[in-house]
C-alpha positions in Angstrom: -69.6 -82.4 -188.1 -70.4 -85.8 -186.7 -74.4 -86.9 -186.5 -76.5 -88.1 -184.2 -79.7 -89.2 -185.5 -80.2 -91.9 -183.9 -80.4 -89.4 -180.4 -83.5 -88.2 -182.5 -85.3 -91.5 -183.0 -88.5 -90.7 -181.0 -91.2 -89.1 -183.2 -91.2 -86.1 -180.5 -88.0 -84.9 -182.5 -89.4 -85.2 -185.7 -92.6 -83.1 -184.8 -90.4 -80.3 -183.2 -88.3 -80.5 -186.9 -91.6 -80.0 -188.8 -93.1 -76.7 -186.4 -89.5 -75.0 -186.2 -89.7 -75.6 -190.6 -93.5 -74.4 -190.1 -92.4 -71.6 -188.5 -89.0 -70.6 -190.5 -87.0 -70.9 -187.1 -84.0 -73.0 -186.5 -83.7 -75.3 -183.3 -81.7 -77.0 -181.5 -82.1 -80.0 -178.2 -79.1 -79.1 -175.9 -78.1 -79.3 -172.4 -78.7 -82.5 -170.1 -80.4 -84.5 -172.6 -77.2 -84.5 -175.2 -75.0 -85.1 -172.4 -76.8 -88.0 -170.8 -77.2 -89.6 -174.3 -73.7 -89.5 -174.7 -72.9 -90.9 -171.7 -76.0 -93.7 -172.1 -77.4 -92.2 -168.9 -80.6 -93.8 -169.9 -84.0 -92.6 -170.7 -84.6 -88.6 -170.4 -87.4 -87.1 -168.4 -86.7 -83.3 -169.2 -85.8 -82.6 -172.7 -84.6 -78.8 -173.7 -85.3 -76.9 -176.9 -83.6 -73.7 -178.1 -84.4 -72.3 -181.3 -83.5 -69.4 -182.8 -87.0 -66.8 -182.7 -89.8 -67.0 -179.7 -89.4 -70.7 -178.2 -93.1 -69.7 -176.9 -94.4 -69.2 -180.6 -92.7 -73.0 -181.2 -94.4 -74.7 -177.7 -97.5 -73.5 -179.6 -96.9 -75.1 -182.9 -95.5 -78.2 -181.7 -98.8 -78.5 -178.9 -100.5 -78.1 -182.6 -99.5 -80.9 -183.9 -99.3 -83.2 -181.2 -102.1 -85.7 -181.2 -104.5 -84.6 -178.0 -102.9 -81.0 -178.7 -101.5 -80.8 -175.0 -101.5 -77.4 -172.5 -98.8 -75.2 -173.0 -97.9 -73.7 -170.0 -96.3 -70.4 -170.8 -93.7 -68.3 -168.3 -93.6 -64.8 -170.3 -91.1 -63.5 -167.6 -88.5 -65.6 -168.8 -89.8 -66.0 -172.7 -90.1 -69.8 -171.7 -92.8 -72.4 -172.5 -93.2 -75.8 -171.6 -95.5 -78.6 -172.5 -95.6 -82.7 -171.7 -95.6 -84.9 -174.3 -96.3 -88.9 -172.8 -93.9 -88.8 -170.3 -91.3 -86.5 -171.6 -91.1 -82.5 -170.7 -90.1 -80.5 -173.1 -89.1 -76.4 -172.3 -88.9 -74.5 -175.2 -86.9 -71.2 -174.7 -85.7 -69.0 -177.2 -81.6 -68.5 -178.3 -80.2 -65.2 -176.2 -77.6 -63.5 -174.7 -76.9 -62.6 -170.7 -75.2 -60.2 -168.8 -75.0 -60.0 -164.8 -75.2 -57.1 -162.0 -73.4 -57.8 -159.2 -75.6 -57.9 -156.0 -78.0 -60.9 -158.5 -77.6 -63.6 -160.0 -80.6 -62.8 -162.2 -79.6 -61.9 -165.6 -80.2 -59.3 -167.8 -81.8 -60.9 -171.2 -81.1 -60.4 -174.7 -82.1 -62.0 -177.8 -79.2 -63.5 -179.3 -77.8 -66.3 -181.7 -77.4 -70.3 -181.0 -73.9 -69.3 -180.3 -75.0 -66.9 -177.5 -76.8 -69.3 -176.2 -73.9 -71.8 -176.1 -71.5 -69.1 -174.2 -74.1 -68.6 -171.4 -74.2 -72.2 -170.4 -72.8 -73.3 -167.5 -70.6 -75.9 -168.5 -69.0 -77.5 -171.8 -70.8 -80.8 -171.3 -74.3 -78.9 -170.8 -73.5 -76.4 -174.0 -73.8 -79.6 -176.8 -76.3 -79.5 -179.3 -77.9 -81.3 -181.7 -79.4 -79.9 -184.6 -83.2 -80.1 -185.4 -83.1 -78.7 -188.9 -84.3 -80.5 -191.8 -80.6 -79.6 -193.7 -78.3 -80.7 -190.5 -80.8 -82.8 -188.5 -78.8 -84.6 -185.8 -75.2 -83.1 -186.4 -73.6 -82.1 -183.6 -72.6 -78.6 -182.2 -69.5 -78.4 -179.6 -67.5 -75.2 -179.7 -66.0 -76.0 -176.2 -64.8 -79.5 -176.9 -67.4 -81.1 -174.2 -67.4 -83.9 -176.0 -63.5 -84.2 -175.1 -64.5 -83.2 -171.7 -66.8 -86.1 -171.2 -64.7 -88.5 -172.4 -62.0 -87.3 -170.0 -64.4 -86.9 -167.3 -63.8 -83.4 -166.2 -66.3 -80.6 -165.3 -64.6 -77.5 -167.2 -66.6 -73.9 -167.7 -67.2 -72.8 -171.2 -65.8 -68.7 -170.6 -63.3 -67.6 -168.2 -64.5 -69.7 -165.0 -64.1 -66.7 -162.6 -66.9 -64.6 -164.8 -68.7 -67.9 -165.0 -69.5 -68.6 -161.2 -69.3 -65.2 -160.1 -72.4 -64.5 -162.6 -74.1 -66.9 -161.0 -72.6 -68.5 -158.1 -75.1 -71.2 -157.9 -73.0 -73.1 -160.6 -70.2 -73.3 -158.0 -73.2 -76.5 -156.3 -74.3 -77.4 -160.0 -70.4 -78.2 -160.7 -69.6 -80.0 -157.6 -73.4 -81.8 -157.4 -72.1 -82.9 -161.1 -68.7 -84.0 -160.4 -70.5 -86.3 -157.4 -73.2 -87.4 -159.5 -71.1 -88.2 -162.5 -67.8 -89.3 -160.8 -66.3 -86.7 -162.9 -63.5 -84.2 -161.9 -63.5 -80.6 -162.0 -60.6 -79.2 -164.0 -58.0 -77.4 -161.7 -58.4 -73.8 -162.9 -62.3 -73.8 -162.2 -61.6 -75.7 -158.8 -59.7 -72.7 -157.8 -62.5 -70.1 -159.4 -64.7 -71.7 -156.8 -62.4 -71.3 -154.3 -61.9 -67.5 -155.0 -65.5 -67.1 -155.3 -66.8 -69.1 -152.8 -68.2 -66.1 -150.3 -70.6 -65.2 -153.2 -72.8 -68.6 -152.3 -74.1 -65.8 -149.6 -76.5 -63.9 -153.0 -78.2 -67.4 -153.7 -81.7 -68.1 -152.1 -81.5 -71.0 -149.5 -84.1 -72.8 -151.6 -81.7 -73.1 -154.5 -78.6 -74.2 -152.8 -80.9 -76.9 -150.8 -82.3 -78.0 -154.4 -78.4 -78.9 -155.0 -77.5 -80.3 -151.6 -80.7 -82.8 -151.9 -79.1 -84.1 -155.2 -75.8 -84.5 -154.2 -77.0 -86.5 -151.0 -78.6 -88.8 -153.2 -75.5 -90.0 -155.2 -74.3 -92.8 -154.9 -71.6 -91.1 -152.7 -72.3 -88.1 -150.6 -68.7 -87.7 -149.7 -67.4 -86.5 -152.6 -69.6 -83.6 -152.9 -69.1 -82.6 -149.4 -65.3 -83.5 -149.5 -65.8 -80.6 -152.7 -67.5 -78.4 -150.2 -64.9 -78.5 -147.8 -62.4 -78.3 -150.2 -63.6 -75.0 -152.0 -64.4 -73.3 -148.6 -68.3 -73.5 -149.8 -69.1 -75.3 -146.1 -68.5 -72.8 -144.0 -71.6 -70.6 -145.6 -74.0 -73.3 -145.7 -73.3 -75.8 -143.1 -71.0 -74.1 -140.5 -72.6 -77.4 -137.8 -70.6 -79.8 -140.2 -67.1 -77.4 -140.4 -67.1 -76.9 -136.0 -66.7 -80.9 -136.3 -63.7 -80.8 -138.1 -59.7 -81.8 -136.9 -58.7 -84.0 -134.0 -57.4 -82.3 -130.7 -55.5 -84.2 -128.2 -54.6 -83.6 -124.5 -52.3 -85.7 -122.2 -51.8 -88.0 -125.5 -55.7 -88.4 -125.3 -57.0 -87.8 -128.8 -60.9 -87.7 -130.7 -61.6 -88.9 -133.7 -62.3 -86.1 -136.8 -66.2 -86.5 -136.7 -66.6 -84.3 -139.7 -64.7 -87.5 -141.9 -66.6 -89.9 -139.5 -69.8 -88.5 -140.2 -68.8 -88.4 -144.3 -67.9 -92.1 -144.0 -71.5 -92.4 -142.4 -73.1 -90.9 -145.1 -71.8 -93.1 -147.7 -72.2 -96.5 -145.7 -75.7 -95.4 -145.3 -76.4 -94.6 -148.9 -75.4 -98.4 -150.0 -78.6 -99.2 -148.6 -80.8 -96.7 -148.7 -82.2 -93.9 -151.0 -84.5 -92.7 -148.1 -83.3 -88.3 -148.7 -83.8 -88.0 -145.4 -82.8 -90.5 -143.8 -79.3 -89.7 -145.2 -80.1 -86.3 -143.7 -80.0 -88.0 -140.7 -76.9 -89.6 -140.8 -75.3 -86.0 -142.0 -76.8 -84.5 -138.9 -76.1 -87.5 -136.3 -73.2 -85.8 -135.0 -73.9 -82.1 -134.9 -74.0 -81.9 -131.5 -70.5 -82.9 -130.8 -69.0 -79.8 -131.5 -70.8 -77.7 -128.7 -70.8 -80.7 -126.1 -67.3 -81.8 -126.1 -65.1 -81.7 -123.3 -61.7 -83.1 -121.5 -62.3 -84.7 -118.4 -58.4 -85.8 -117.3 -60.1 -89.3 -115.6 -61.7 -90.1 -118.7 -60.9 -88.6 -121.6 -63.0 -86.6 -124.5 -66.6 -86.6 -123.5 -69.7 -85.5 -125.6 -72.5 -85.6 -123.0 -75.6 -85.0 -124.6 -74.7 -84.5 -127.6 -77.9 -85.8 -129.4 -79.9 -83.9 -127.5 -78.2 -80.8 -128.3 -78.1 -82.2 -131.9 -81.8 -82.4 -132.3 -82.2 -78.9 -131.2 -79.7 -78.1 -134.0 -81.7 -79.5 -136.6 -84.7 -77.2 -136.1 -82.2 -74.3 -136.4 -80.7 -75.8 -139.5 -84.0 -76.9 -141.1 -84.8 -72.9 -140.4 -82.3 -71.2 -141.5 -82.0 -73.1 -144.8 -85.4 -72.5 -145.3 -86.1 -76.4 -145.3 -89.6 -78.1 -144.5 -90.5 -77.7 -140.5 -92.8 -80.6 -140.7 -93.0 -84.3 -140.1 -89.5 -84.3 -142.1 -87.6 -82.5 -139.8 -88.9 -84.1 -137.2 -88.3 -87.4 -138.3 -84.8 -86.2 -138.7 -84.8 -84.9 -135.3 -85.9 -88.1 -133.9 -83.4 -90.0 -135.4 -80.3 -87.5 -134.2 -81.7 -88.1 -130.6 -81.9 -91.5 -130.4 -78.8 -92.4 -132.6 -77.1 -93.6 -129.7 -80.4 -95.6 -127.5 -79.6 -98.6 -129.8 -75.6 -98.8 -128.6 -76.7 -98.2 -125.0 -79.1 -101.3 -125.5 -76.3 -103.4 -126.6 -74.8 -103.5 -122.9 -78.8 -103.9 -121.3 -80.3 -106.4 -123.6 -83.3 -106.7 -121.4 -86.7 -107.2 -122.5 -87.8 -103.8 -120.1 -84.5 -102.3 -122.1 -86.0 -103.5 -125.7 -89.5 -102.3 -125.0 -88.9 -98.9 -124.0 -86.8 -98.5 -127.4 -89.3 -100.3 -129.4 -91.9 -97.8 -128.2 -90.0 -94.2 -128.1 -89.3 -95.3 -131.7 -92.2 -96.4 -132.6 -92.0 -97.1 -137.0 -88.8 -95.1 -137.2 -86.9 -98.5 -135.4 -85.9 -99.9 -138.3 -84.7 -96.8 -139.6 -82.9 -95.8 -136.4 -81.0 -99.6 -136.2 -79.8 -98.9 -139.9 -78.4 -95.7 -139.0 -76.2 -97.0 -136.0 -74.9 -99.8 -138.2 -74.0 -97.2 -140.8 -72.3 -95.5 -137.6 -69.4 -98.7 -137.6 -66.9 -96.5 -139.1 -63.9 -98.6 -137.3 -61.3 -99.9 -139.5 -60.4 -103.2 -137.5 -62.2 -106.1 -138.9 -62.9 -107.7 -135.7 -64.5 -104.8 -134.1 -66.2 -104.3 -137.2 -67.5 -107.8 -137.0 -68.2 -107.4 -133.3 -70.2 -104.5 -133.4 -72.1 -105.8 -135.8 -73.0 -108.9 -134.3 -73.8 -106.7 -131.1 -76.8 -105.0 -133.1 -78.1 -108.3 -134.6 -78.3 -108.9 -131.1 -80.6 -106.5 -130.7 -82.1 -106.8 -133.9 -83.4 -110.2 -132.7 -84.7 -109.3 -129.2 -86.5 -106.5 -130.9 -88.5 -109.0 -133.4 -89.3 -111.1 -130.4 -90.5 -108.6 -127.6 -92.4 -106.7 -130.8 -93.8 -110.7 -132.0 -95.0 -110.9 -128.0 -95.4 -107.9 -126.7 -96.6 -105.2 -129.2 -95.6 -102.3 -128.1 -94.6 -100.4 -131.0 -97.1 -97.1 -130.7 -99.1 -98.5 -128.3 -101.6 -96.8 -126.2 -102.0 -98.1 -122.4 -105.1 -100.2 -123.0 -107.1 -98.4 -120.4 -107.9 -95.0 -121.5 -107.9 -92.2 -119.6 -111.5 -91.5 -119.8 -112.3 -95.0 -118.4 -109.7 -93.8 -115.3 -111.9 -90.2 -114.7 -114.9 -92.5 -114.6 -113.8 -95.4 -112.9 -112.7 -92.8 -110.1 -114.9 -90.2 -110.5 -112.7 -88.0 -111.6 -112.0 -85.0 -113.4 -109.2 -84.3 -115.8 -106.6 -84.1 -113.1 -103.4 -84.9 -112.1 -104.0 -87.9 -110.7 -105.5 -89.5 -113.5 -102.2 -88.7 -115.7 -100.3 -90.5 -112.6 -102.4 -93.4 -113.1 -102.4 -93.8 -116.9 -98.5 -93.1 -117.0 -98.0 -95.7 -113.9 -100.1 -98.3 -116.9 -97.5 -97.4 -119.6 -94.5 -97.7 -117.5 -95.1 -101.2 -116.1 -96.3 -102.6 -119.3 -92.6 -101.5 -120.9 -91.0 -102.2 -117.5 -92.9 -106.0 -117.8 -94.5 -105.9 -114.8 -97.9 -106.5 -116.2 -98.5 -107.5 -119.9 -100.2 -105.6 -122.6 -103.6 -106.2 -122.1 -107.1 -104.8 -120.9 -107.2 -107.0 -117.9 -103.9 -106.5 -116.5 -103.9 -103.2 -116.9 -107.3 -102.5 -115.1 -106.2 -104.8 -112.7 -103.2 -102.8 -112.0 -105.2 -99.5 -112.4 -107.7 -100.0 -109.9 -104.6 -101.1 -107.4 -102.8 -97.7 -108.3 -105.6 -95.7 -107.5 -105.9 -97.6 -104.2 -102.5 -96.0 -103.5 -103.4 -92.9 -104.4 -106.4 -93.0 -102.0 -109.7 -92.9 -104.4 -112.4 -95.3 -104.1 -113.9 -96.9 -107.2 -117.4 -95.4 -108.0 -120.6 -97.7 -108.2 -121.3 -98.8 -111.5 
């Protein structure tokens, strides 16, 4: 059997050998940590131990012997144990056997033998091990050929692939989030498994298949794993938004563009220059409101009126029903979708009044908002390419100069309302909303600048109009 000692160079290896000998137990590191050595992935965080016996009683030991002795933290439910040694963590769990009911994707756990163990994983690149016996330290155990499998670059399931994802159908999203992250391809007979099993997707928790999704929008390219998605009929059951967007129609010889592939393409121009997770979720969700909005009007074509309105509504619903954070994320997402297309209108207006009023309904999101719409150039003509891209340095520029002059971004009008209620002698009221929102409006509309003096000024005129009279101070 080939070896691989020089995997096993850190000491943490050597210390796991001596408790496993301690103990009489044999162990094993397998999984992600083998496979991303082999494929010079770089440094491990998460480093996995199976060993043949109680990989709780072997956390123990090792925590022993470790200088500092560090907290186990044990998880008797699953017979796991895992402890942090510098910055690696290490879970220990013990060698067994699975079997599956069909309504879970829990399994039903048995001790079993390193072999068992091998069977159960997922796929042939995750079932390599390498010995940490004092007699076979570092020699390598494949029974699937995964090291073939890497070397070819596929994704291929140890068993029969149908058993294997209908088991557990999250590995369906652990194959395709691999294929995306690894540029691998998934072998043809397990492509189809997916495809046969896809509807079981419905048993996992939304939690879990959102875990997957957020680590295949952080590839390098999205669009493979959503191509994959599309592809194995996955979509449908967890993003039916992104599948209504899907196929050109045409009337009169008037056509659309396919805004599911659009939106792909924006996903990946995005994630060339940013690893922001949800700022990508942006970009993914730009568009959603297409599909309900659009519409044939014979004078002028395919319309989608409102669309990021209805988008941002859309998000909440997604965010829900994926059981996704309802907090400043989604609303920074929700932002985004409904103002994606402020920065285009500005293009044709590039006012200062124009300029403001986006600078301050975007407040620190601008920047994030102007990357998104150049991520939105999806057109294939160079020049219009070029154009368009000139168009928003356009009004990248006006934006840096009305901000450098103006400061608008989150600003508040500089007379409060307080100062308004006793200026006037007012109550809260309606009038004194009037007057502070008349402030705000003709600050962004330039009519006065942004400052105290002006703005009182202009505050004691409005509530002229309104017919107060100023109190005596």
């Amino acid at each position: 059997m080939p070896s691989y000692t020089n995997a096993l160079s850190q000491p943490i290896f050597k210390t796991i050998a001596k408790a496993s000998s301690n103990l009489g137990l044999e162990s094993y590191v397998i999984g992600g940590f083998v496979r991303d050595y082999l494929l010079k992935r770089g440094e491990p965080k998460d480093i996995d131990i199976v060993t043949i016996g109680s990989g709780i009683e072997l956390a123990n030991e090792v925590a022993r012997l470790l200088p500092g002795k560090p907290k186990v933290s044990v998880f008797k439910n699953f017979g796991t144990a895992m402890l942090k040694s510098g910055l690696i963590e290490l879970e220990f769990v013990g060698a067994r056997k699975e079997s599956y009911r069909s309504d879970s994707r829990k399994p039903i756990v048995e001790d079993g033998t390193l072999e068992d163990d091998q069977n159960r994983r997922d796929f042939t690149i995750n079932a390599l091990a390498l010995s940490l016996n004092e007699k076979s330290f570092g020699e390598l155990l494949d029974p699937f050929d995964g090291i073939q499998d890497l070397e070819k670059k596929i994704i291929r399931t140890p068993l029969d692939p149908d058993i294997t994802y209908s088991d557990d159908p999250l590995r369906m999203l652990r194959a395709i989030r691999f294929a995306t992250q690894l540029n691998f391809t998934i072998e043809k007979e397990s492509l189809d498994a997916i495809r046969r099993n896809a509807a079981r997707i419905k048993i996992i928790s939304n939690e879990r298949i959102v875990d997957e999704v957020n680590k295949i929008m952080l590839t390098l390219q999205p669009s493979q794993g959503f191509a994959l998605l599309n592809k194995t009929g996955l979509l449908k059951f967890i993003f039916p938004e992104l599948v209504a967007l899907k196929g050109i129609e045409e009337i009169e010889g008037q056509r659309h563009k396919d805004n599911f592939w659009h939106t792909l393409e924006v996903v990946d121009n995005i994630s060339e220059v940013t690893n922001d997770l949800w700022l990508r979720w942006a970009a993914l969700l730009h568009d959603i409101g297409k599909a309900p909005t659009k519409r044939f009007d014979k004078k002028i074509g395919w319309t989608f009126h409102g669309h990021e309105f209805k988008g941002s509504k859309m998000v909440y619903k997604l965010f829900k029903r994926l059981k996704m954070p309802l907090n400043d994320k989604m609303k920074y997402v929700q932002k985004l979708v409904r103002m994606s297309s402020r920065p285009i209108a500005v293009v044709g207006d590039v006012t200062d009044s124009a300029v403001r009023r986006l600078i301050f309904d975007a407040g620190d999101d601008i920047e994030d908002l102007m990357t998104l719409c150049e991520a939105d150039i999806t057109t294939k003509n160079p020049k219009k390419f070029k154009k368009y891209l000139r168009n928003f340095q356009k009004v990248r520029d006006k934006i840096e100069e009305v901000e450098e002059r103006d400061h608008v971004r989150n600003f508040q009008p500089p007379v409060s309302g307080e100062e308004i209620m006793k200026t006037f002698g007012l109550k809260p009221s309606r009038e004194v909303g009037i007057i502070k929102d008349a402030i705000k409006e003709a600050i962004l509309e330039g009519d006065i600048p942004n400052d105290y003096d002006a703005a009182r000024k202009f505050m004691l005129e409005k509530g002229e109009g309104l017919g107060l009279e100023k109190v005596a101070e």
